[in-house]
C-alpha positions as CSV (number, residue, x, y, z in Angstrom):
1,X,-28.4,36.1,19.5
2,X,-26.4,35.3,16.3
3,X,-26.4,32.4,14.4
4,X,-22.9,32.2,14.1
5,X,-22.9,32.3,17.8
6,X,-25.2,29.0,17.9
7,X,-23.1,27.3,15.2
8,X,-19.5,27.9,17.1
9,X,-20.8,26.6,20.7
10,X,-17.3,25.5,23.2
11,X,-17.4,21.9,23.7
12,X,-15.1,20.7,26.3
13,X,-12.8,17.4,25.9
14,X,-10.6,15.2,27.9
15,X,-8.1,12.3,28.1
16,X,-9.7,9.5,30.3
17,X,-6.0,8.8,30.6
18,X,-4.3,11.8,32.0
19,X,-5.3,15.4,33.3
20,X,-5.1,17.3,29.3
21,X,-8.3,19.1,28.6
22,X,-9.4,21.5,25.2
23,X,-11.8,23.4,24.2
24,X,-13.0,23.7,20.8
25,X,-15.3,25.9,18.7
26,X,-15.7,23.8,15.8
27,X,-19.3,23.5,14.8
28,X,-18.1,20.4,12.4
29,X,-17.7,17.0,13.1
30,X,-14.2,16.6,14.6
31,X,-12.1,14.8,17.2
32,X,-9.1,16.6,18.7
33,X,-6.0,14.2,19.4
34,X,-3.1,15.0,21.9
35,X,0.3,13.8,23.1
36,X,-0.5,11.7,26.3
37,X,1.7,11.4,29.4
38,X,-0.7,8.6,30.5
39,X,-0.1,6.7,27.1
40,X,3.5,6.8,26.9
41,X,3.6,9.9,24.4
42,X,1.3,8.4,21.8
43,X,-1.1,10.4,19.9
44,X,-4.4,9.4,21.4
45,X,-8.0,10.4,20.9
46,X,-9.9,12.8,23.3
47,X,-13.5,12.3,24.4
48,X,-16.2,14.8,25.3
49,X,-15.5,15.8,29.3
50,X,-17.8,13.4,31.2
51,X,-17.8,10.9,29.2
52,X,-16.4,7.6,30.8
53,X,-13.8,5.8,28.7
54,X,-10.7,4.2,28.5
55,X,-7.9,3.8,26.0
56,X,-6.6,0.6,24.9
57,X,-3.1,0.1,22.9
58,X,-3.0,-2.6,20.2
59,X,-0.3,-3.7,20.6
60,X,1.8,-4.8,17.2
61,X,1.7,-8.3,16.4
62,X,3.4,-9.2,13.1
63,X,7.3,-8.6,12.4
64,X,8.0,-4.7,12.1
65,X,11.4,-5.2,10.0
66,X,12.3,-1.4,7.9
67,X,9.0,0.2,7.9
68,X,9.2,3.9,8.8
69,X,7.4,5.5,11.3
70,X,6.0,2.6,13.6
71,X,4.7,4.1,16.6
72,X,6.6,3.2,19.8
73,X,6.0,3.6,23.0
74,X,7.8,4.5,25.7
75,X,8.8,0.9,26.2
76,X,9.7,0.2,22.6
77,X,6.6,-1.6,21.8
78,X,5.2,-1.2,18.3
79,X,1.5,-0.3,18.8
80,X,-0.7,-0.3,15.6
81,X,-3.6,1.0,17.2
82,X,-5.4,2.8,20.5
83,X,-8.9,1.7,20.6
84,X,-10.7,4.4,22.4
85,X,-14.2,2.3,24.4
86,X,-16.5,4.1,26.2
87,X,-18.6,2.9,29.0
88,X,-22.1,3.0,26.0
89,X,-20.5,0.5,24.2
90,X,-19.6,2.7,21.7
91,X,-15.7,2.4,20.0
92,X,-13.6,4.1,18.1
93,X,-10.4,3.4,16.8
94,X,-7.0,5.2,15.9
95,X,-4.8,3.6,13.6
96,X,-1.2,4.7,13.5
97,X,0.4,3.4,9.9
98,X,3.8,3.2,8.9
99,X,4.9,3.9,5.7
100,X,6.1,1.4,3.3
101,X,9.4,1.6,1.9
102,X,11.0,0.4,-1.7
């Protein structure tokens, strides 16, 4: 067997949130992300299949005013983050920012 076959082993991911699976090949440290259905079309985090988990949306609290690309969702709430807990107590957490504008 190869070494390059050791380094590039599949590892299979999920979306605790909807039915999307991928498999990668990437022997590096890396975290694929995906549109989700179940998440109102934000970009959300995946999680290694089996893993138990859930996805929670920040939801925006200050005032939003003529920032560019604020993350909606599907209702028109500005979330500024999907916090991505798993059943270990382990976290992680994706923060979508806007950009400023002069």
């Amino acid at each position: 067997m190869s070494r390059a076959h050791i380094l590039n082993a599949d590892t299979l991911w999920e979306c605790p949130d909807c039915s999307h699976r991928h498999v990668t090949t990437e022997h590096r440290p890396h975290l694929p992300i995906h549109p989700c259905a179940g998440n109102h079309g934000l970009s959300v985090p995946m999680v290694r299949a089996g893993t138990k988990s859930r996805h929670v949306l920040m939801e925006r609290e200050d005032y939003v005013g003529s920032e560019v690309g604020v993350q909606s969702d599907s209702d028109g709430r500005a979330i500024m983050s999907v916090v991505t807990e798993r059943w270990d107590d382990t976290t992680d957490c994706t923060v979508y920012a806007p950009t400023a504008t002069v």
